[in-house]
C-alpha positions as CSV (number, residue, x, y, z in Angstrom):
1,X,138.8,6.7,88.0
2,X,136.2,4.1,88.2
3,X,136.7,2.4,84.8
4,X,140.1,1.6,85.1
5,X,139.9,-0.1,87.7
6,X,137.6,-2.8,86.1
7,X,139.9,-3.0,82.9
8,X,142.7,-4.0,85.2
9,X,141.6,-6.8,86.9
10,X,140.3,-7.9,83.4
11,X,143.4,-7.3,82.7
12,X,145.0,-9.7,85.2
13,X,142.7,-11.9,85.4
14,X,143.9,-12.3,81.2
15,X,147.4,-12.3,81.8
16,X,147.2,-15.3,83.9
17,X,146.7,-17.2,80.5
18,X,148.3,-15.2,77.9
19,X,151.2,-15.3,79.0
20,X,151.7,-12.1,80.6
21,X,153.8,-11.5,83.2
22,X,152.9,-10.2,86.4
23,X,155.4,-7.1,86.1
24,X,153.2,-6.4,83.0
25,X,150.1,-5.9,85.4
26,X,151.7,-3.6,88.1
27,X,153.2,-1.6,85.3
28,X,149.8,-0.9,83.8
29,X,148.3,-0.2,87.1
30,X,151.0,2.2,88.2
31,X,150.1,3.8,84.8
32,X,146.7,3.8,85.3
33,X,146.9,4.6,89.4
34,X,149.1,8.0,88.7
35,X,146.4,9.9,90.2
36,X,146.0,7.9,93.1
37,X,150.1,7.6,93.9
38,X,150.2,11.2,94.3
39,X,147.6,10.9,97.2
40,X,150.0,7.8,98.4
41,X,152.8,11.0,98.7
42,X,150.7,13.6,100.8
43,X,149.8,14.0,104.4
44,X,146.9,15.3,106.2
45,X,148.7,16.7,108.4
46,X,151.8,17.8,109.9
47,X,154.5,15.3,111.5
48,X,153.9,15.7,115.6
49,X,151.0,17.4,115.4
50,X,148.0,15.9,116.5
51,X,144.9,15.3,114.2
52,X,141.6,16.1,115.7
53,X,139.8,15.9,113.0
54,X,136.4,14.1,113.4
55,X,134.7,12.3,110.7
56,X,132.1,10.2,112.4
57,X,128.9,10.5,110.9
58,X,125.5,11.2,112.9
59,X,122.7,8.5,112.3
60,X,121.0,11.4,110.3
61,X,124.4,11.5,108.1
62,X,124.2,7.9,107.6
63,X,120.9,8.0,106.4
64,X,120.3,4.1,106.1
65,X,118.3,2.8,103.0
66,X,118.7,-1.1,104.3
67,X,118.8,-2.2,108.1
68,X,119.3,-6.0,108.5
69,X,119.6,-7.5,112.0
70,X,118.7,-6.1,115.3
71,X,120.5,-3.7,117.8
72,X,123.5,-3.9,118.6
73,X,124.5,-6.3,116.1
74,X,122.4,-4.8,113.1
75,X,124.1,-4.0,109.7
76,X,122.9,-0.5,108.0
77,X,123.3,0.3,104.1
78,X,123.2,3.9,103.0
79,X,123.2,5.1,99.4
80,X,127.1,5.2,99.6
81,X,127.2,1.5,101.0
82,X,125.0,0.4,97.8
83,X,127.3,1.9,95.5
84,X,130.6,0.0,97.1
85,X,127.8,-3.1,96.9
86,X,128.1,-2.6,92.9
87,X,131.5,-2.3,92.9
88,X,132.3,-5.7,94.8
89,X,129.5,-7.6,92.7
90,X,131.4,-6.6,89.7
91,X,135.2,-7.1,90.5
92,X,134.7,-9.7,93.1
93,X,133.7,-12.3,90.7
94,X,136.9,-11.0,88.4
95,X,139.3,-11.5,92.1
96,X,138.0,-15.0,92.2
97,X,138.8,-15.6,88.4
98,X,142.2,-14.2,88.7
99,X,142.8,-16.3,91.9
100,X,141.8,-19.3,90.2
101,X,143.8,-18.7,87.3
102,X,147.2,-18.3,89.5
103,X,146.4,-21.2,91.8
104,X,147.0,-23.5,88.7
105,X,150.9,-22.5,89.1
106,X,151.5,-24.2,92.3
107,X,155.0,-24.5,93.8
108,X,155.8,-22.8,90.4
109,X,154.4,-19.5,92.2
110,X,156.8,-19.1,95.2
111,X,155.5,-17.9,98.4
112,X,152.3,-17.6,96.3
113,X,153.4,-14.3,95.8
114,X,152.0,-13.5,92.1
115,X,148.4,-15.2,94.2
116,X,148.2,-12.9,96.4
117,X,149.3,-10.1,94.1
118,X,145.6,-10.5,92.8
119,X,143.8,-9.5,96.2
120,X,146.6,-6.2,96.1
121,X,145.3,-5.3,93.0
122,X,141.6,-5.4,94.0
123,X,142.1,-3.6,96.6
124,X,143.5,-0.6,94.9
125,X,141.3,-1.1,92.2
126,X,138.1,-1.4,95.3
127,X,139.5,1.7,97.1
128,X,139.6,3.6,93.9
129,X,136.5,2.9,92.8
130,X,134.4,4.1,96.0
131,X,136.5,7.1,96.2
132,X,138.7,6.2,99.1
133,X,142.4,5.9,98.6
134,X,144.3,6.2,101.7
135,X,147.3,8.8,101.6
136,X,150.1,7.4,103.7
137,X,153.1,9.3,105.1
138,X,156.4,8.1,107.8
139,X,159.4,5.1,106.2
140,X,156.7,4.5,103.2
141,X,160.2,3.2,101.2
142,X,159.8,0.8,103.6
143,X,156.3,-0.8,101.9
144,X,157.7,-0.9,98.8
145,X,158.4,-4.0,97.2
146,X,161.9,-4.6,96.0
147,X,163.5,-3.2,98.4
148,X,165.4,-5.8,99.9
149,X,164.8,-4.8,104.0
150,X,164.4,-8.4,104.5
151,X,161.9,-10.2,106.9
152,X,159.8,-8.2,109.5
153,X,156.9,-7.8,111.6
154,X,154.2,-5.7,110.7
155,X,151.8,-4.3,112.8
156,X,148.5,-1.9,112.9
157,X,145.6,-1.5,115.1
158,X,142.3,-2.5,113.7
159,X,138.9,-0.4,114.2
160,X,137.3,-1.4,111.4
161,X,136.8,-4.2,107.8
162,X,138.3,-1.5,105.8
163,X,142.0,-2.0,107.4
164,X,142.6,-5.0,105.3
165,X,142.0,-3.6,101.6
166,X,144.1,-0.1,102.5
167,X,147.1,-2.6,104.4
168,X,146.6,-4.1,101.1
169,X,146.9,-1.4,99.0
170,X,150.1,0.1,100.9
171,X,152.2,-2.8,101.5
172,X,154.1,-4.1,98.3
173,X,156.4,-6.6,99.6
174,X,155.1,-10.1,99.8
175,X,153.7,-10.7,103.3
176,X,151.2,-13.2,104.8
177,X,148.2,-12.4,107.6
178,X,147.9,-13.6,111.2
179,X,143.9,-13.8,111.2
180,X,141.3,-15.2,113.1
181,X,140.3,-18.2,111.2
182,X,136.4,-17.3,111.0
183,X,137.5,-15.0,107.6
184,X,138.0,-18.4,105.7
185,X,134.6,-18.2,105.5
186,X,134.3,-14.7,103.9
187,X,133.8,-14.3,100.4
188,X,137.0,-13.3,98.0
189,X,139.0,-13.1,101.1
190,X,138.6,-16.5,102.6
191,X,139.9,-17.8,99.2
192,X,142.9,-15.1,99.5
193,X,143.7,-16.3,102.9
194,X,143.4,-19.7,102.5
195,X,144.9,-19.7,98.6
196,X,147.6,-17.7,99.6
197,X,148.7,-19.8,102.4
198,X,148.7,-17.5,105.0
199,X,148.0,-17.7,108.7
200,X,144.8,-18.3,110.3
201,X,144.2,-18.8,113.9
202,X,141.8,-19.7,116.4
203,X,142.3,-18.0,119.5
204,X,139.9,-20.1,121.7
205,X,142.1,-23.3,120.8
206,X,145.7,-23.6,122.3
207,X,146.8,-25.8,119.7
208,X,145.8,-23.4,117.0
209,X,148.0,-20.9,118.5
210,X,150.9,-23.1,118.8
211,X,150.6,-24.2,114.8
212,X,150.1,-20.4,114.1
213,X,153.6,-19.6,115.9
214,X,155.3,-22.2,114.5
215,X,154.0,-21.1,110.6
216,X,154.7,-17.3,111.7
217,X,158.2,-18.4,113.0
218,X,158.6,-20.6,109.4
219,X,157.4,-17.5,106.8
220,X,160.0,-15.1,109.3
221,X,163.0,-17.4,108.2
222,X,162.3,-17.7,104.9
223,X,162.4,-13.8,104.6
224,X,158.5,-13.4,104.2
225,X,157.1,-10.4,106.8
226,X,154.2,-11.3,108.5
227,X,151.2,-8.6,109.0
228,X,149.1,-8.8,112.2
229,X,146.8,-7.1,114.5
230,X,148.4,-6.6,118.2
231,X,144.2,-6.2,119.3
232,X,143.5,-9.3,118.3
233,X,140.2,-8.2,116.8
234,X,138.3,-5.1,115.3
235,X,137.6,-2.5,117.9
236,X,133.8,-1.7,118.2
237,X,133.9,1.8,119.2
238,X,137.1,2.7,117.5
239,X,139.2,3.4,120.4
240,X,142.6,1.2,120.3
241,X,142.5,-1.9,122.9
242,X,144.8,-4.0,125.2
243,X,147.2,-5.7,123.1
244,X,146.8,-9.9,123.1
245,X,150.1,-11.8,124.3
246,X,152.2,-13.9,122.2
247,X,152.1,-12.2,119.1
248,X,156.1,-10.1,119.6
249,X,157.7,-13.6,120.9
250,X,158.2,-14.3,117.0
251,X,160.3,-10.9,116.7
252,X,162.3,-11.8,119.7
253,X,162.7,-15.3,118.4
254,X,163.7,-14.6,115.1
255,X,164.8,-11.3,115.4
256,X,162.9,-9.4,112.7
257,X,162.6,-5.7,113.2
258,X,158.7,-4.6,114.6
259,X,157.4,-1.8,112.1
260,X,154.3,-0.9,113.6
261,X,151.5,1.2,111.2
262,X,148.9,3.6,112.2
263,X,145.2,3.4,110.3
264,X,143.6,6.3,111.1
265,X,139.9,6.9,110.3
266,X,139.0,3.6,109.0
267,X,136.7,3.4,111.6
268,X,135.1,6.9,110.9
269,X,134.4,5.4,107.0
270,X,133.5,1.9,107.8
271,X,132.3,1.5,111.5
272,X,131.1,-1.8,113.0
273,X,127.2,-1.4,112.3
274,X,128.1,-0.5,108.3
275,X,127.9,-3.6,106.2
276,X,130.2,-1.3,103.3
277,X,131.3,1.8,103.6
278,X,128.8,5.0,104.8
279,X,131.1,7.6,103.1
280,X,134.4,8.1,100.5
281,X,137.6,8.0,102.2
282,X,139.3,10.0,100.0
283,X,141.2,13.0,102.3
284,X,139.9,11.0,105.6
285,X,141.8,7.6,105.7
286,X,145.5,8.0,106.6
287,X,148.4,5.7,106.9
288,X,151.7,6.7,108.8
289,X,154.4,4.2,109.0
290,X,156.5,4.4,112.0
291,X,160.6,3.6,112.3
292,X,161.5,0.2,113.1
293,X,161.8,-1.1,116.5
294,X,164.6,-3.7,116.9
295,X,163.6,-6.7,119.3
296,X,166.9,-8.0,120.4
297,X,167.4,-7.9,123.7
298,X,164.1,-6.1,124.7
299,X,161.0,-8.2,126.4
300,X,157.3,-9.3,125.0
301,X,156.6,-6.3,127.8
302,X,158.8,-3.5,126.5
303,X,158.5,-4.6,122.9
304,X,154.2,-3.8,123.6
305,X,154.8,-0.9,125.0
306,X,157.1,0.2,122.2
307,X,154.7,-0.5,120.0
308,X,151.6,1.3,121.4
309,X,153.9,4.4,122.2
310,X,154.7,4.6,118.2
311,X,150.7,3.9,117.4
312,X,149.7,6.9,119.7
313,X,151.9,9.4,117.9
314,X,149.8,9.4,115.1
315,X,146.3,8.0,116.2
316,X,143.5,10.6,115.6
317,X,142.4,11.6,119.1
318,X,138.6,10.1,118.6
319,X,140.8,6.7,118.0
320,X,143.1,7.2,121.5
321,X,141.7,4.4,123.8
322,X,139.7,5.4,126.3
323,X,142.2,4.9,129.4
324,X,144.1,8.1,128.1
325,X,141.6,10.3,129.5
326,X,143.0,12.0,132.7
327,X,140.7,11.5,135.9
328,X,141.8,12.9,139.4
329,X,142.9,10.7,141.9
330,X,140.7,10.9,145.1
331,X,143.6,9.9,147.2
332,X,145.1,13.9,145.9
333,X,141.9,15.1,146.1
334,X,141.6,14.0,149.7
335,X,145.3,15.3,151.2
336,X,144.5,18.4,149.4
337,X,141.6,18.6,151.9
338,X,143.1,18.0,155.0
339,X,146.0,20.0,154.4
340,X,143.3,23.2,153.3
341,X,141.6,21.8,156.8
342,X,144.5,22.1,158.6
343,X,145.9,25.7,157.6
344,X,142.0,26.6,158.3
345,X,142.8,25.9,161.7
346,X,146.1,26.8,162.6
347,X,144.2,30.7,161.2
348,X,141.4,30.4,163.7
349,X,143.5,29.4,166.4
């Protein structure tokens, strides 16, 4: 599995000036991926049922070999970690390459989809190669590219850096990010985002957030989905947050069908103190893609709601958020009382 994955991004990164088409490439990797598509098919579990399945690791599990930073912001590399290190030293120089290479096409490459097709096929190529190809289940015809659905919002919750390479490797059509703006400055995918022209945003600046609407509202009505995290950034303990506001107004606006997506276990494999990965992902990460909800006629309100109803479904039950867990109300607690008080007395006297 591992080797392949280096030979096609050689591969693409080659085709850009040979010639080749960028058909060519996906045909070679849905060759060379055959083993990996039939994980795409499967399902950890069963439809409705929920999955309690825990794959957090211990601190002993982790077992760290680097520590860099201080608590509670400090990074830990295991033996796992330095092997995905490896991995992104060697293709992430190839990813820039290839990104190069297809940035010389300009307008030639429209919606710069062929320039983003690059950071797709690292990311298969990346989750391959450290043993952690998602299988996905739900309306998966839906991701696939060709299939003429038109323009919609996509949606996931977000636990962890691994949600990005594994939306990545799923989603086929051409679609542009809604990200905070900081990742411009990240390696490989600050030149994806920029490169490819999608949308970053800076949520402390109102002005930032009116040029993001506008650009979401723009890629909408030219057909191109949009991909965005409700959250509005990576939950720390894994749980799934409060949803930011604004974000369904461009479905309501443009009225593009909301597909919302559930990640599960990202968090599990690549948790906010990992700096890469502490453990394969292969049989643990999981993608379920849920039915469409329609946004005409239905609020920013409802359409949130919607959208979190569909995400619990299928979110793990150590990913639920936290304000699921069932307390008793002391008001209940305390008529319960008086009422036992009072039948207590009516007996005596």
């Amino acid at each position: 599995m591992k080797p392949f994955c280096i030979a096609i991004l050689l591969s693409m990164a080659v085709s850009s000036t040979s010639g080749f088409s960028t058909s060519t490439i996906r045909s070679s990797l849905s060759i060379s991926t055959s083993s990996a598509s039939i994980l795409r098919a499967a399902s950890p579990i069963e439809e409705g049922e929920l999955d309690t399945r825990s794959f957090l690791l211990s601190q002993d599990e982790i077992n760290p070999l680097l520590t860099f930073g201080e608590p509670p912001k400090e990074k830990l590399v295991n033996a796992h970690g330095l092997w995905c290190l490896l991995v992104s030293l060697v293709t992430g120089p190839i990813w820039l390459l290839a990104m190069a290479l297809m940035a010389k096409k300009g307008d030639n490459d429209v919606n710069k989809a062929e320039y983003d097709n690059t950071g797709k096929i690292w990311s298969k190529a990346w989750l391959a190669a450290t043993n952690s190809y998602p299988t996905i289940s739900g309306d998966v015809e839906r991701l696939k590219a060709g299939n003429d659905l038109g323009a919609c919002l996509f949606v996931a919750n977000h636990a962890s850096w691994l949600d990005i390479p594994v939306l990545c490797t799923v989603l086929d059509p051409v679609f542009k990010f809604i990200a905070k703006g900081e990742l411009a400055k990240v390696p490989c995918i600050g030149h994806q985002l920029s490169g490819g022209q999608h949308i970053l945003i800076d949520r402390e600046d109102r002005r930032s957030q009116l040029k993001t609407f506008k650009e979401g509202i723009n890629w909408l009505k030219k057909g191109v989905p949009l991909m965005a995290f409700p959250e509005g950034q990576r939950s720390q303990d894994g749980h799934l947050m409060d949803f930011k506001g604004g974000l369904f107004l461009m479905a309501a606006k443009t009225n593009v069908p909301i597909v919302p997506i559930t990640l599960s276990h990202t968090h599990a494999i690549m948790p906010s103190n990992a700096l890469f990965p502490f453990q394969a992902g292969a049989g643990k990460l999981h993608v379920h893609v849920h039915d469409p909800i329609h946004a005409q006629g239905k609020t920013e309100d409802e359409l949130s709601a919607a959208v979190r109803e569909a995400f619990m479904k299928t979110l793990p039950l150590e990913q639920q958020p936290l304000e699921t867990l069932v307390f008793e109300k002391p008001e209940a607690e305390t008529e319960a009382k008086v009422e036992e008080r009072a039948t207590e007395e009516k007996a005596a006297a």
